[in-house]
Each structure stands twice: as C-alpha cells, then as structure tokens.
LUMVO-327866 format. One record per residue (C-alpha): residue number from 1; x, y negated, z negated; residue in one letter. Coordinates in Angstrom, 3 decimals, decimal comma. Example, Ala and Ser with C-alpha at 12.3 -4.5 7.8 and 13.67 -1.06 7.14 Angstrom:
# LUMVO-327866
 pos       c1       c2       c3 code
   1   12,300    4,500   -7,800    A
   2   13,670    1,060   -7,140    S
END
This chain:
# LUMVO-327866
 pos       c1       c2       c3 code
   1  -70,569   33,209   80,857    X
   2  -73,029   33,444   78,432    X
   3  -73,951   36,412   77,208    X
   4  -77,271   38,654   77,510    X
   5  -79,824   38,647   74,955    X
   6  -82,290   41,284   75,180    X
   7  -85,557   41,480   73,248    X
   8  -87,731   45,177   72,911    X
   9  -91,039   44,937   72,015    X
  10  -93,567   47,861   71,717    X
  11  -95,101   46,658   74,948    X
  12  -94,098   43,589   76,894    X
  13  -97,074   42,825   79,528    X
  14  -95,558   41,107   81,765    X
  15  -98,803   39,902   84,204    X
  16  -96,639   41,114   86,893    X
  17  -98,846   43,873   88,509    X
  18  -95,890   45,212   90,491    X
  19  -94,152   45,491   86,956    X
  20  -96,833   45,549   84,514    X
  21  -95,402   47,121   81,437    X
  22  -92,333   47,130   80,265    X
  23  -90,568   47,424   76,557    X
  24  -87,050   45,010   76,703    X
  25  -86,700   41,995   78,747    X
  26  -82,669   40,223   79,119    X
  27  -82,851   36,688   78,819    X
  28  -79,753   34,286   79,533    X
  29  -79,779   30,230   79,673    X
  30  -83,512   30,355   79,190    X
  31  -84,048   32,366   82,199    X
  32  -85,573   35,973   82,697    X
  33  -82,323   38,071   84,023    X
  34  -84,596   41,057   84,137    X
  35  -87,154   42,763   82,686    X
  36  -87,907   46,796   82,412    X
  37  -86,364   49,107   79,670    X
  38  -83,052   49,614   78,095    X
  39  -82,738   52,148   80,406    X
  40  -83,207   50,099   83,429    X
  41  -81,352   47,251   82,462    X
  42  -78,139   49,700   81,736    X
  43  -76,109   47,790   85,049    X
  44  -76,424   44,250   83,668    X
  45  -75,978   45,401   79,927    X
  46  -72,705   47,715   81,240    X
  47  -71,953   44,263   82,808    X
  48  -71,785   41,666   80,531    X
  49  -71,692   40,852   76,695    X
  50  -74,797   41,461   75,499    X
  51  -77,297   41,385   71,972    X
  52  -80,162   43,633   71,009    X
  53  -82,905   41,636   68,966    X
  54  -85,437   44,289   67,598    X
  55  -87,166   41,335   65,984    X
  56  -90,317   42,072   68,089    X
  57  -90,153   45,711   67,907    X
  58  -92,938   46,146   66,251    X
  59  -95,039   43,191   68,431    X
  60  -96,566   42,991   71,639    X
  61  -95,182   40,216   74,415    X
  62  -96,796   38,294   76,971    X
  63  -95,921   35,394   79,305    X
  64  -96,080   31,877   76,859    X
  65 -100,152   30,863   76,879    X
  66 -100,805   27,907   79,192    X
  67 -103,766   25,595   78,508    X
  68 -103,248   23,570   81,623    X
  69 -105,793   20,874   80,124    X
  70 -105,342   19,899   76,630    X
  71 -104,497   16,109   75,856    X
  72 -102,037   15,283   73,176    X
  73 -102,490   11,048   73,385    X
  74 -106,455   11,883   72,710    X
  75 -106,077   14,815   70,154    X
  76 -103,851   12,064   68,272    X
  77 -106,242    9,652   68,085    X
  78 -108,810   12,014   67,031    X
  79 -106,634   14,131   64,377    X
  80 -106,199   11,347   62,033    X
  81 -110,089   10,811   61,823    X
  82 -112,274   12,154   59,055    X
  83 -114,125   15,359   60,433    X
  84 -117,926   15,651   60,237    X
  85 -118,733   17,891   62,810    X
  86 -121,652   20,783   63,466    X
  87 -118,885   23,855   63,548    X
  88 -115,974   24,644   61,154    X
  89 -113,049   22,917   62,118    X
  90 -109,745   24,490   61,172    X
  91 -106,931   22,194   61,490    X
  92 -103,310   22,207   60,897    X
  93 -103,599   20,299   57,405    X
  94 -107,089   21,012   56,439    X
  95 -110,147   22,673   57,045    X
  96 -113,459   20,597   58,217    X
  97 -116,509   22,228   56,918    X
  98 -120,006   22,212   59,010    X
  99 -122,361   19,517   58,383    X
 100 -125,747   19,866   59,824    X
 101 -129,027   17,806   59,217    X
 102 -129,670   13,894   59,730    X
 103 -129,547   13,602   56,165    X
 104 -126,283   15,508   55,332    X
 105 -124,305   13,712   57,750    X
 106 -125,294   10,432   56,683    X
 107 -124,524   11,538   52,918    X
 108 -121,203   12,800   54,465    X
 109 -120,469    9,375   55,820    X
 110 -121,825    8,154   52,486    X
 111 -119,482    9,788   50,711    X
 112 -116,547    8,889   52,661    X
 113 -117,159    5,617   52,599    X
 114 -117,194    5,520   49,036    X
 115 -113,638    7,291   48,768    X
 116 -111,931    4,577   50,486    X
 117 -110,098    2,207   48,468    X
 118 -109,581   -0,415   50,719    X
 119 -112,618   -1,902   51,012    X
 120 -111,000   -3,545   54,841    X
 121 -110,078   -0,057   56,287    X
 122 -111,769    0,865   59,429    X
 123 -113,765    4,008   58,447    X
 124 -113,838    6,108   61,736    X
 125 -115,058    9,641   62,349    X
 126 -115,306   12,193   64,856    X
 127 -117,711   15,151   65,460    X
 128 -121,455   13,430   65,894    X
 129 -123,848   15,059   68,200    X
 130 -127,651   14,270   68,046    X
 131 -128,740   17,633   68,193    X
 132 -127,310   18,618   64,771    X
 133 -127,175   15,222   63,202    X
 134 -130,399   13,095   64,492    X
 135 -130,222    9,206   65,207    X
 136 -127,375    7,309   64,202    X
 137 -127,297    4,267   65,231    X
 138 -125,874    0,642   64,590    X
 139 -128,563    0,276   62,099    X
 140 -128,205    3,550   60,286    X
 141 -124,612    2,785   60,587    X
 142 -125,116   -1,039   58,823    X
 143 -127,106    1,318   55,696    X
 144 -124,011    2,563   54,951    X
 145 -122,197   -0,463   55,118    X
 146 -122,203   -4,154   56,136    X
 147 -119,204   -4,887   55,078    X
 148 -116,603   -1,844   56,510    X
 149 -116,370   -1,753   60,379    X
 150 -117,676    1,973   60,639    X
 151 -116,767    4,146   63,878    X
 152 -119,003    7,397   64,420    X
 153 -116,806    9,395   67,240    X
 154 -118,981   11,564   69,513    X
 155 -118,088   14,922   69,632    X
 156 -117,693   14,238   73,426    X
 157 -114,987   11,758   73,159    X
 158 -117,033    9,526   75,543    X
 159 -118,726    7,377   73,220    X
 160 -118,840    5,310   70,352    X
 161 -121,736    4,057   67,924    X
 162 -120,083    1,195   65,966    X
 163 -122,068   -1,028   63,234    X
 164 -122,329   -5,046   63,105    X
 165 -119,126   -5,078   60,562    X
 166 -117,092   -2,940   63,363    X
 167 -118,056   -4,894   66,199    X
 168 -117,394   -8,268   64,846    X
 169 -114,191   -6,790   63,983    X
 170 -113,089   -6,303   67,801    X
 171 -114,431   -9,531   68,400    X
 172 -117,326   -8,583   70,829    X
 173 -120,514  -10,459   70,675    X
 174 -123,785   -9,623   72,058    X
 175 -124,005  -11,530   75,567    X
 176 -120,261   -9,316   75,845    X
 177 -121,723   -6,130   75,516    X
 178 -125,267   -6,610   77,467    X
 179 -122,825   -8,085   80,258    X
 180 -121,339   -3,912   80,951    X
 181 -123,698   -1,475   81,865    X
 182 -122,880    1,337   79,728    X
 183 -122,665   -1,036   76,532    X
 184 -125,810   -0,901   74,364    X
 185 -126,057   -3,834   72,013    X
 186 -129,086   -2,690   70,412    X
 187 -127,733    0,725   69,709    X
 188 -124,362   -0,374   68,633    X
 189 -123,376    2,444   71,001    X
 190 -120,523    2,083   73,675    X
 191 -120,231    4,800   76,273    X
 192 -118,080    6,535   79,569    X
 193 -116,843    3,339   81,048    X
 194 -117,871    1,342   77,627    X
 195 -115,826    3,217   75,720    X
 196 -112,826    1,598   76,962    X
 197 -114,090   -1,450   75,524    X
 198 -114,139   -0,032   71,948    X
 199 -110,596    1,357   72,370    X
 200 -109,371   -2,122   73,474    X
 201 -111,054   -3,221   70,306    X
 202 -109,789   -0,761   68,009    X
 203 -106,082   -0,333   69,894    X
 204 -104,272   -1,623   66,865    X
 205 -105,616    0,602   64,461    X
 206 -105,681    3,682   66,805    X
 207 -101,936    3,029   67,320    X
 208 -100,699    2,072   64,111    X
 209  -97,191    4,074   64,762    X
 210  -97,753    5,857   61,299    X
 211 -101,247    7,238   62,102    X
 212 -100,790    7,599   66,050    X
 213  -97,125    9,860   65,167    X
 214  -99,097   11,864   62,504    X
 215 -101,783   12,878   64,994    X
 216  -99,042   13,314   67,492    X
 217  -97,637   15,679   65,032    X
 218 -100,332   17,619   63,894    X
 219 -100,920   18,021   68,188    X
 220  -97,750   19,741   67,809    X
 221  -98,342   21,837   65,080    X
 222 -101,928   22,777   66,880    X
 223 -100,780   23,507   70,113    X
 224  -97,825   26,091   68,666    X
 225  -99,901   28,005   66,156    X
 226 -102,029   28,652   69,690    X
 227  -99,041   30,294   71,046    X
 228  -98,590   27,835   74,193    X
 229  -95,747   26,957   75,417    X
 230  -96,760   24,807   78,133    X
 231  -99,839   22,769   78,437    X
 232 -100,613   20,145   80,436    X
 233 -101,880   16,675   79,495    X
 234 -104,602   16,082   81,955    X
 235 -105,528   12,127   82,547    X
 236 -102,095   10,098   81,570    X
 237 -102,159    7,601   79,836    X
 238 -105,276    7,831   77,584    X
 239 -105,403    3,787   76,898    X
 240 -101,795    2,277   77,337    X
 241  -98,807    4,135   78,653    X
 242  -96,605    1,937   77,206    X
 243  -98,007    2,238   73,641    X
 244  -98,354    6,251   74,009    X
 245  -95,017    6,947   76,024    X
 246  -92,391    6,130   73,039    X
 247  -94,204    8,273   70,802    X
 248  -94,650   11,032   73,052    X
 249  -91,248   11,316   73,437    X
 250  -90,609   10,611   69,556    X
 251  -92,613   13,244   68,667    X
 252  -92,635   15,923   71,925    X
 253  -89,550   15,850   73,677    X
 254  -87,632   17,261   70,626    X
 255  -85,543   20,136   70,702    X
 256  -87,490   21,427   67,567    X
 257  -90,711   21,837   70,082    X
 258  -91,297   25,417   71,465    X
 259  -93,646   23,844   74,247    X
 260  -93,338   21,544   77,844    X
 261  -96,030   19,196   78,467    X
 262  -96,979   18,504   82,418    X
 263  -97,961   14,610   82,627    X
 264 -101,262   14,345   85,031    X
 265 -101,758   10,960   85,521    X
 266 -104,999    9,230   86,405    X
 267 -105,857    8,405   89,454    X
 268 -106,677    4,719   88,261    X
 269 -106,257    3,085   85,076    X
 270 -109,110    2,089   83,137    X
 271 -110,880   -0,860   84,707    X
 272 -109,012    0,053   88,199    X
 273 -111,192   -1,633   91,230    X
 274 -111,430   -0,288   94,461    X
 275 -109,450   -1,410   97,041    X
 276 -105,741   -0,483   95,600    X
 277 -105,832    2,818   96,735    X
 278 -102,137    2,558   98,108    X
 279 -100,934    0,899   94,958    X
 280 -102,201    3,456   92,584    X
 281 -100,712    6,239   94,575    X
 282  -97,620    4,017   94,334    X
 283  -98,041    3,750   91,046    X
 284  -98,660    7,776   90,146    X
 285  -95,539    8,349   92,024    X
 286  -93,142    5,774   90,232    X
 287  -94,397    8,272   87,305    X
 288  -91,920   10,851   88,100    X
 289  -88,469    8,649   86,848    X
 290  -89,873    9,095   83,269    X
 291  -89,540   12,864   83,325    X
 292  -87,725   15,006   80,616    X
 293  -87,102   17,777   79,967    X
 294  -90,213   18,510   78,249    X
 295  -92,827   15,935   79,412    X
 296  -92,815   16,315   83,565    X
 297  -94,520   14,635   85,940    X
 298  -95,135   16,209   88,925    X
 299  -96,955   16,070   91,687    X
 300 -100,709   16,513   89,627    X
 301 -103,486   13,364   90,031    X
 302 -107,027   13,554   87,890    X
 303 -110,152   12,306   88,874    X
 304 -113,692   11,999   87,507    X
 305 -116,954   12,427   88,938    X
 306 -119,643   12,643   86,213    X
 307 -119,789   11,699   82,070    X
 308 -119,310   14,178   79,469    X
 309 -120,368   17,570   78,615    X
 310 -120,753   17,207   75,296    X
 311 -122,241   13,786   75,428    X
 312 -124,817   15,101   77,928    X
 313 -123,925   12,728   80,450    X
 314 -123,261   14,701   83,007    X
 315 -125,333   14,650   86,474    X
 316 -127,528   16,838   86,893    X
 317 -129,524   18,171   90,187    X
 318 -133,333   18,739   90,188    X
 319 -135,275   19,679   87,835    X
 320 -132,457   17,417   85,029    X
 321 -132,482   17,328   81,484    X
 322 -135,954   17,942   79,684    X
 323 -136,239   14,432   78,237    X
 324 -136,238   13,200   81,747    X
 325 -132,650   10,701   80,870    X
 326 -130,280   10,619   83,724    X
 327 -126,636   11,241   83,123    X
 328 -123,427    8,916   84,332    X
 329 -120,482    8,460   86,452    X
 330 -117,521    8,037   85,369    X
 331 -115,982    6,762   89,156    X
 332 -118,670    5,035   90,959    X
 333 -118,403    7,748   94,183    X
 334 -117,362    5,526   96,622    X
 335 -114,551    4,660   94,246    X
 336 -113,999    8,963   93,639    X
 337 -113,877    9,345   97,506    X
 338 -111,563    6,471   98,252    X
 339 -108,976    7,344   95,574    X
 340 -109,515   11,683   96,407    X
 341 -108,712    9,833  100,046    X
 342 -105,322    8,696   99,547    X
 343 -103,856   11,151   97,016    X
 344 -105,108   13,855   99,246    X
 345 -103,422   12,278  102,037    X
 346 -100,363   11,840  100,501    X
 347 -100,132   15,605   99,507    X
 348 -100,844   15,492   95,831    X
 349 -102,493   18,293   93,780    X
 350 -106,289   16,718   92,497    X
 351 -107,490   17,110   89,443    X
 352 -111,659   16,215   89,562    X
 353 -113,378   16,202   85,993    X
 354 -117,071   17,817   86,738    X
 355 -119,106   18,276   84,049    X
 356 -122,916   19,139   85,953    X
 357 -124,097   20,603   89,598    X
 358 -124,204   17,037   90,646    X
 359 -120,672   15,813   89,871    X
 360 -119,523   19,115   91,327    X
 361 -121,376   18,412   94,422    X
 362 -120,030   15,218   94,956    X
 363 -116,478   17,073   94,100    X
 364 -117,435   19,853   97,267    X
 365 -118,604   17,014   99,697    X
 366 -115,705   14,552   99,158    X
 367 -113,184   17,922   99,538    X
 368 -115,233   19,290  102,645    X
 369 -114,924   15,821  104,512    X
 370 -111,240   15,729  103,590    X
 371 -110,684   19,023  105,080    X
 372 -112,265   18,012  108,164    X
 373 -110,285   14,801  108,438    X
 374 -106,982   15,730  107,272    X
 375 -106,635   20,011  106,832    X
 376 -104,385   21,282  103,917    X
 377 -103,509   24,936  102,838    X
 378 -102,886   25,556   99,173    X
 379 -103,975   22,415   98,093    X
 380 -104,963   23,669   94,792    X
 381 -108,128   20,999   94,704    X
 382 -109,338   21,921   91,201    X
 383 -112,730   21,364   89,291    X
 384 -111,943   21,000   85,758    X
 385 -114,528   21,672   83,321    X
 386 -116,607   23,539   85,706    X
 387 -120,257   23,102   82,849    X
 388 -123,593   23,275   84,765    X
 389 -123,030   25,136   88,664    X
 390 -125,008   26,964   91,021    X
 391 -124,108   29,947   92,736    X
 392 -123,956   28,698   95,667    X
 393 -121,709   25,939   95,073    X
 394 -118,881   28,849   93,654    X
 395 -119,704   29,956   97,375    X
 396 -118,476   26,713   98,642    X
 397 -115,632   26,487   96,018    X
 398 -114,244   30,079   97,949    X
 399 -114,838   28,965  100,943    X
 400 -112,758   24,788  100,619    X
 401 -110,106   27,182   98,939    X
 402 -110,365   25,277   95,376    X
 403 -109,614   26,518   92,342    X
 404 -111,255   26,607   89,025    X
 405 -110,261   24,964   85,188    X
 406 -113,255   26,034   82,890    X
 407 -114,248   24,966   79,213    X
 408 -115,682   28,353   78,648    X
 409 -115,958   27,312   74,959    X
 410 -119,229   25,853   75,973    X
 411 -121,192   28,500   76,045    X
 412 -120,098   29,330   72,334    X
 413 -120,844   26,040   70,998    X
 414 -123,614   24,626   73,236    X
 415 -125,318   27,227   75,115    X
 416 -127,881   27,652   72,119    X
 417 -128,078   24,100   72,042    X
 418 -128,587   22,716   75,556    X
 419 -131,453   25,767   75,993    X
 420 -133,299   24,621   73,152    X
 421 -132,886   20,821   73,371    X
 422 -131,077   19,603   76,688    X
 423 -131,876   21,821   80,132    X
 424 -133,112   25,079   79,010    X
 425 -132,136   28,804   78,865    X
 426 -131,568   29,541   82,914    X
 427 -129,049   26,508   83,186    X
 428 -127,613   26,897   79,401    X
 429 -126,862   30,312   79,372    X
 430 -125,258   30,649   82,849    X
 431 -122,691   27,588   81,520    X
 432 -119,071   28,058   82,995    X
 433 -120,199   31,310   85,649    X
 434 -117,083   32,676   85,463    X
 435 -118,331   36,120   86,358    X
 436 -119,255   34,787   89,391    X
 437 -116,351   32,687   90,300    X
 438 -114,147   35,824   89,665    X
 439 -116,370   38,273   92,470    X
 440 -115,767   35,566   94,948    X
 441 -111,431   35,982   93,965    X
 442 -111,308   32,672   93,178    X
 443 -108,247   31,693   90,747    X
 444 -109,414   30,265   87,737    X
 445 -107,636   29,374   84,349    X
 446 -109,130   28,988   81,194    X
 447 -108,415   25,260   79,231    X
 448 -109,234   23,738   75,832    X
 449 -109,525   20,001   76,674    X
 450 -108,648   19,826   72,725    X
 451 -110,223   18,699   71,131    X
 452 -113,008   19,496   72,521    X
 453 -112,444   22,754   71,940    X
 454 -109,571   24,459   69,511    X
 455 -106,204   24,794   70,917    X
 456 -106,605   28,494   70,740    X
 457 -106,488   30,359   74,064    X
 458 -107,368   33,442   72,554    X
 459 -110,598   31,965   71,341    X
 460 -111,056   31,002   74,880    X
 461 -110,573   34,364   76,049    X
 462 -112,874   35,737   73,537    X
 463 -115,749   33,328   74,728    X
 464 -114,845   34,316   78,262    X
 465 -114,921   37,999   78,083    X
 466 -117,747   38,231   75,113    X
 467 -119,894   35,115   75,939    X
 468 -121,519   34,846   72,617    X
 469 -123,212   31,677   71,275    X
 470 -123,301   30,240   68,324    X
 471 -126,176   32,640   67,286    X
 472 -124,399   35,774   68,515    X
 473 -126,883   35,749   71,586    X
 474 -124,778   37,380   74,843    X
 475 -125,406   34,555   77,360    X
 476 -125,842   35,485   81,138    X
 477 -123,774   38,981   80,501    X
 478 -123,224   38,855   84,164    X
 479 -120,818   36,257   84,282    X
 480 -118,785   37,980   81,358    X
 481 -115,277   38,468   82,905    X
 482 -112,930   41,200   81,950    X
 483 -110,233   40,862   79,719    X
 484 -107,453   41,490   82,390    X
 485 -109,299   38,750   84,112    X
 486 -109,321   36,722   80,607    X
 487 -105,388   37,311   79,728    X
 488 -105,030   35,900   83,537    X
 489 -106,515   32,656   83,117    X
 490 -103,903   31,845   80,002    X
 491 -100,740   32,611   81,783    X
 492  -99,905   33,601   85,507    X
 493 -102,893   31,512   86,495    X
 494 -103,365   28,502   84,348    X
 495  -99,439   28,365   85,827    X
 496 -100,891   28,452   89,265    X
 497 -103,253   25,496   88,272    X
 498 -100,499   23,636   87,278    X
 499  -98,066   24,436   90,476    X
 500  -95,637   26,187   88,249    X
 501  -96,115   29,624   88,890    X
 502  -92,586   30,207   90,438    X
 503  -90,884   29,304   87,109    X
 504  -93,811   30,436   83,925    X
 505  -96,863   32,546   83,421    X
 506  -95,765   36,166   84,140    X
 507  -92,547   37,976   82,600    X
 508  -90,050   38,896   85,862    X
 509  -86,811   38,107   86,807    X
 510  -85,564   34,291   87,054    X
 511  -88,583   32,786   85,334    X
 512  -88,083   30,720   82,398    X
 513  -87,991   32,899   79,897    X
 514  -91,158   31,755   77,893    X
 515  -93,462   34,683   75,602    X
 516  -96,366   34,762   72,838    X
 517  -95,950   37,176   70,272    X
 518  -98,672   38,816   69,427    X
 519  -99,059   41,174   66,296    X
 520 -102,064   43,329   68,764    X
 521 -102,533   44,589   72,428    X
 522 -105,331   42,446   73,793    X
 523 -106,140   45,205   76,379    X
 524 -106,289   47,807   73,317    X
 525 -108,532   45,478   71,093    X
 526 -111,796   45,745   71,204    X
 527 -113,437   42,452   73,110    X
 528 -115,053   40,986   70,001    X
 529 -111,754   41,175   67,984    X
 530 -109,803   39,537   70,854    X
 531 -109,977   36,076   69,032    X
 532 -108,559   37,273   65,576    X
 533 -105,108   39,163   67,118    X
 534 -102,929   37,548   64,584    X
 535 -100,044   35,524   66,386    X
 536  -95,622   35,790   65,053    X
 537  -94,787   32,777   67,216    X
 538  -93,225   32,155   70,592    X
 539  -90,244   32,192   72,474    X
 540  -89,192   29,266   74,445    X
 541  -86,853   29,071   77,462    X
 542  -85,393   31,978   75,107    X
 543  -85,370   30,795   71,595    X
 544  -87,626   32,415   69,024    X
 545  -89,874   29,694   67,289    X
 546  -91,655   31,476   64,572    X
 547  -95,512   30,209   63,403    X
 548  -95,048   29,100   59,888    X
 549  -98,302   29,341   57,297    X
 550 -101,168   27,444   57,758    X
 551 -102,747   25,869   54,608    X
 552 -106,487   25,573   54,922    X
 553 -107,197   24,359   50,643    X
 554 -107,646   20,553   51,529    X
 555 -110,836   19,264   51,776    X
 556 -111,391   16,524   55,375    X
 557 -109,605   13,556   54,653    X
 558 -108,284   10,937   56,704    X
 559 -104,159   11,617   56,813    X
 560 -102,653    8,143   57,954    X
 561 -104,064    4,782   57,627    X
END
C-alpha cells in the first residue's frame, strides 16, 4: 500500500465548518485520508508507513481555488494579441501598460503597426472600449493602414471593428455583411452573433498551431500562478471543437499541469437553428467519451440570454442606458426557452449567461415555467455573470432555488464607468449585489470569465469583500460580502457550481486532495490587502507544484505569429 504523506502547515482552513482548522492533513493516492493534527492522526500514522513534509510549515492551506468560469480556447486566442487596454494588464510574459485617450490608443496602434515586419501579418488587438478610447471605427482603422488587415478586439470579447484591408482578407463583401443583423458594414464593426462571422474569417490565423499552443500555454501558466486547481471552461467549443480539442489536450491534459478543467459545452453551436433541440442534447451528451483525466465533461450545458457586459449589450429594463441604444440577444428567446426545455428535461445542470435585469428576467421566467411543467430539486440552474439585477429578482433567484456565478470584477473596472457614461450611479454601483444574494442564503461562487477579468481569485475576493472602483470609491457598501463569505465562493462553493463538491473545494477526508498555498491568513489580513497575499503554489491530487517567478520587464508584444 502506499504510504501516508502528511503535510503541517501553520493553519490549514479547511472550509469544513464542522472541522474548520486544522494544522496536518494525510494524503494517499491523491486522496484526503484525514485531516486534523499530528496528534489526531496518531492511529493511521501508528498504522501505516508514513512521511512528514514541513515544506508548508511556515504557510497557510486552503482547499485548491476554483474559478468555475474561466475559458482557456478564448484566453488563447486573446493571449497572443497585442494588449492596448484601459487597466494594467499583468500577464505571464509581459506586462500591458494602460492606454487611455482617443489619441493615445490610435498612436498605440500606430506604433504597432509600424513594428511589424511583415508588411502581410494580420495586426490584431485586444482591450478597446469606447469609454476610454473614443470612436474607432473602419475608417479610423483604414488611417492606420490600407494595406494590413487590422483587428481591434473589444474588451468584451463580443465584437470586432475590422478595416477594408481585414475584411477583404476574409473574403466578405458588403451585400454579406448588411445581409446579418448584427454586422455593420459602415462601421467595419461585427458583433454578438456577427462575431462568429469574423472568427470564421480569421480561423486560420487564430489557430495557427504555433500561436493557438502559445496562448494555450500562457492559459496554463495564468491559471496556476492564480492558485486554481480546477476551473471550468464554460461554453465548449469556442469556434471548432475539432480545431481546439487536440490542443487542449496537447497542452492541458499533461501530467506537468497542477489543474482539471470541467468541459461545459454549449447548448448549440454557433449558427444552431431551432428545431434540433433533441439532437443537440444528443450531441452534448456524446461529449462525455472524450473525457480525461483532466478535461471532464460532465453533466454541465451553457446558455445565453443577453450580449456582453463589457460591450454594453446587455438588456436592460426601464429606464435603459442613457444614450437611449438598446442592447442584444445572444439566443433569440424562443430559441433560449426551447433549448433550457430539453436539457432541463433531460436532467442536465444549465448554465444561462445574463449580463442585465432583462436577460436575467427572461433567465427567471423560462426557469419558473420549467418548474411548473417539469419540478426538479437541486437543479443547480445558475446565472452566470449576474451584472445589472434588481432586488427583487435575487428574491425570485431564492425562491426557483438557483444559484449564482458573479463577475464581481465589474464593479472594480466599470462601476465608475457605466455611472458616468452608460446607466448611472443607482444601477452602476449596485453591479453584482452580492450582499444581497448572500442575506437571502443563496450559494454563489465567484468567476473570472478570463479574460475578462485576471485569473486571480484573490483579486476577485478583494473586489467582493472591498467593492472599490477604479477610483477607490466604495460602491453600494451594502452589498459588500464578508470575507468568510468571499473565501467560500473560490472553493467549497464554486465546487458546488460545478457539481463537484463531493470530491474538491473543502479539506476533509476522501476528497481529492487539492490545496493553495498561501504565504498569509486571508481571515487575519486586513480586507484591502486580501488581493496582494503572496501565493507558494499548489498541491494537486497530492503533488506539490510550486509557482515559479514571474517576469514582468517586456514591453506588449505579440508572442506567436
């Protein structure tokens, strides 16, 4: 049999709150034997060969962090892209400083442009948001170059502004793009459902195997220095599953990563119709004979109700956005209430993507008229995102027993933002009510969607219990949550989100045997420090998987071509 290793830590917290301290933990085959003191674990250490590593003597242990919504495939795609964003960006080969100002962005671009030597090379970046960086548009874009297809990446994800050089160059024309509603020629910009045209256009580029594995390895890099060791990728495949699956398992299912990866696949692929209900169920099953060890599919589905946060395109209720524009859906809601149908009906766990009070209520209606026609307990319906709310619709989320995913880095980044510029200060500061969700005793988790924010729970947690924006402003203090709540929604319930609480997310016996090493007690830190609590590594299913150093002296560049 194999024998015991036991770790001691100054304080293991285990998230167990019939156990919650403890100082050594035995581990065997990956599992948790059992966790307590030396003391305490005297029978099975007078039982069996055992080690004692002191290696974390000096450290604190928790379960492994969970971001139970982070997506590798798009992180990959975006990684390799030069940087020009409104916040610092660090990243695991370089640091991105802030551009702000119409101006300096297009003198960033400028610049960039110029450093390319291959005057053919697809110039694409990733970061723009009108707020901080004006107009840019196909024409601004065509200034800078009529030669170079040029791709300016919204910080959102969700769309695309492309120039004339980069849309020739995926073969569109004009009578293409005026044919699909959330395609606008004149703008150059191609949005939500459009943007799946631009990644058909660009697919070859975005998958070149030497820039697609780089970003899959810097994903990998990311996600450890955050001290995860499970995440899960929520919407599978991003473009192509057959172009993203070999890589994934190139570069993730390795015995050198100290992380699992739960698959959530969409509920229908891009450009689905409606109709095929029973065939895309059929097809999210068939999902499950590609498991490994450390990329699982399960029994998780995602759906989408409204656009993107950052892109303001999500729906919003009376009064809307100040300029009067309307946001998008992402699923038509005949098509979300059809598909939410027959996944729900064929027991699966749902995913639903709400960004604003509207997509959530369409979210709370489908789910209420499921319950009515087909009851489930612990069905673990969860809103994802969870942006713009009311209170009253956290009432309803209690009372359809749903659960809660939240971007809380919203508030940080956008709250000053969206007051000033896209709803005002009621709606903008009271982003992601987690306060309130929490008096209700609703479970909630805390996620990154990296990149959309950094792959740093702890930075989550911060936002969370602190709620600061980006000019230090406390934002709705009464939805601050504590940071017992905080250190919650990064292990034993992110694992509930994820339907694998009965093997990660709190340290106890027969769990896999999964911790974050900190160098600091969150629960002795003070709340605005909780972010910086320096991180030694992990341990996964047992084996110790030290952070190496991070190198921040490179200026952006783009890594792989």
């Amino acid at each position: 049999m194999t024998q015991l290793i036991v770790y001691t830590a100054r304080i293991i917290r285990t998230m167990n709150p019939s156990l919650p301290l403890a100082n050594a933990v035995a581990v065997r085959d990956g599992r948790i034997v059992e966790v307590g003191t030396l003391e305490t674990l005297r029978p099975w250490l007078d039982a069996h060969r055992h080690t004692i590593d002191e290696t974390f003597r000096d450290h604190v242990l928790m379960p492994g962090f969970i971001d139970p919504h982070l997506h590798p495939t798009l992180a990959a795609v975006l990684l390799p892209c030069h940087f020009i964003t409104a916040m610092e960006w660090k990243l695991p080969d370089r640091k991105a400083a802030p551009v702000k100002g119409h101006d300096a962005y297009l003198s960033r671009l400028k610049e960039i442009n110029e450093s390319l030597a291959d005057p053919d090379e697809p110039l694409i970046t990733w970061g723009f948001h009108k707020i901080w960086h004006g107009d840019v548009n196909r024409r601004a874009l065509n200034s800078i170059s009529d030669t170079r297809p040029i791709f300016v990446w919204q910080r959102s994800f969700h769309e695309i502004i492309a120039n004339d050089a980069a849309i020739e160059w995926m073969g569109l024309n004009r009578e293409d793009m005026e044919r699909h509603e959330q395609i606008d020629p004149e703008t150059g910009r191609f949005f939500e459902t459009g943007l799946s045209v631009a990644m058909n256009g660009m697919k070859d580029v975005l998958y070149a195997p030497k820039r697609f594995l780089g970003g899959l390895q810097q994903v990998a890099q990311a996600v450890h220095q955050g001290g995860h060791t499970t995440i899960g990728d929520m919407a599978v495949p991003l473009a192509d599953l057959e172009m993203e699956w070999p890589a994934l398992v190139d570069v993730l299912d390795q015995p050198s990563i100290p992380f699992r990866c739960q698959m959530i696949p969409r509920a229908i692929e891009r450009g689905g119709i409606l109709g095929r209900e029973d065939k895309e169920v059929e097809r999210v099953r068939s999902l499950a004979e590609r498991s490994t060890h450390r990329l699982q599919f399960q029994d998780g589905v995602k759906l989408f109700t409204d656009g993107g946060f950052y892109a303001e395109l999500m729906q919003l209720q009376e009064p809307g956005f100040i300029d009067g524009h309307h946001g998008e859906w992402l699923m038509p809601p005949e098509q979300f209430e059809a598909l939410a149908r027959a996944f729900w009906n064929n027991g699966f766990r749902i995913h639903v993507h709400c960004t604003g009070d509207m997509g959530l209520e369409l979210a709370l209606d489908v789910l209420e008229k499921l319950q009515w026609e087909r009851p489930r307990v612990n069905h673990r319906f969860t809103i994802e995102h969870f942006g713009v709310s009311t209170p009253e619709q956290v009432l309803r989320i209690a009372d359809l027993g749903a659960l809660v995913s939240a971007n809380v880095y919203y508030v940080h980044e956008l709250a000053d933002a969206y007051y000033q510029h896209s709803f005002g200060y009621e709606r903008a500061s009271q982003i992601a009510r987690l306060g309130t969700v929490a008096r209700y005793r609703i479970p909630f988790a805390l996620h990154t969607d990296f990149t959309m924010a950094p792959a740093l729970p702890l930075t989550s947690a911060w936002v969370a219990v602190n709620r600061l924006s980006e000019s230090g402003e406390v934002m709705a203090s009464e939805e601050r949550i504590s940071i017992d709540q905080a250190m919650q929604a990064i292990t034993v319930n992110a694992a509930y989100v994820l339907g694998m609480e009965h093997e990660i997310g709190s340290i106890r016996a027969g769990k896999k045997a999964d911790f974050t090493v900190l160098e600091a007690d969150p629960y002795e830190t003070p709340p605005r420090e909780l972010k910086d609590i320096p991180l030694w590594g992990t341990v996964f299913e047992g084996s110790p998987a030290p952070i190496g150093p991070v190198r921040h002296d490179q200026a952006d560049k783009n890594i792989a071509s």
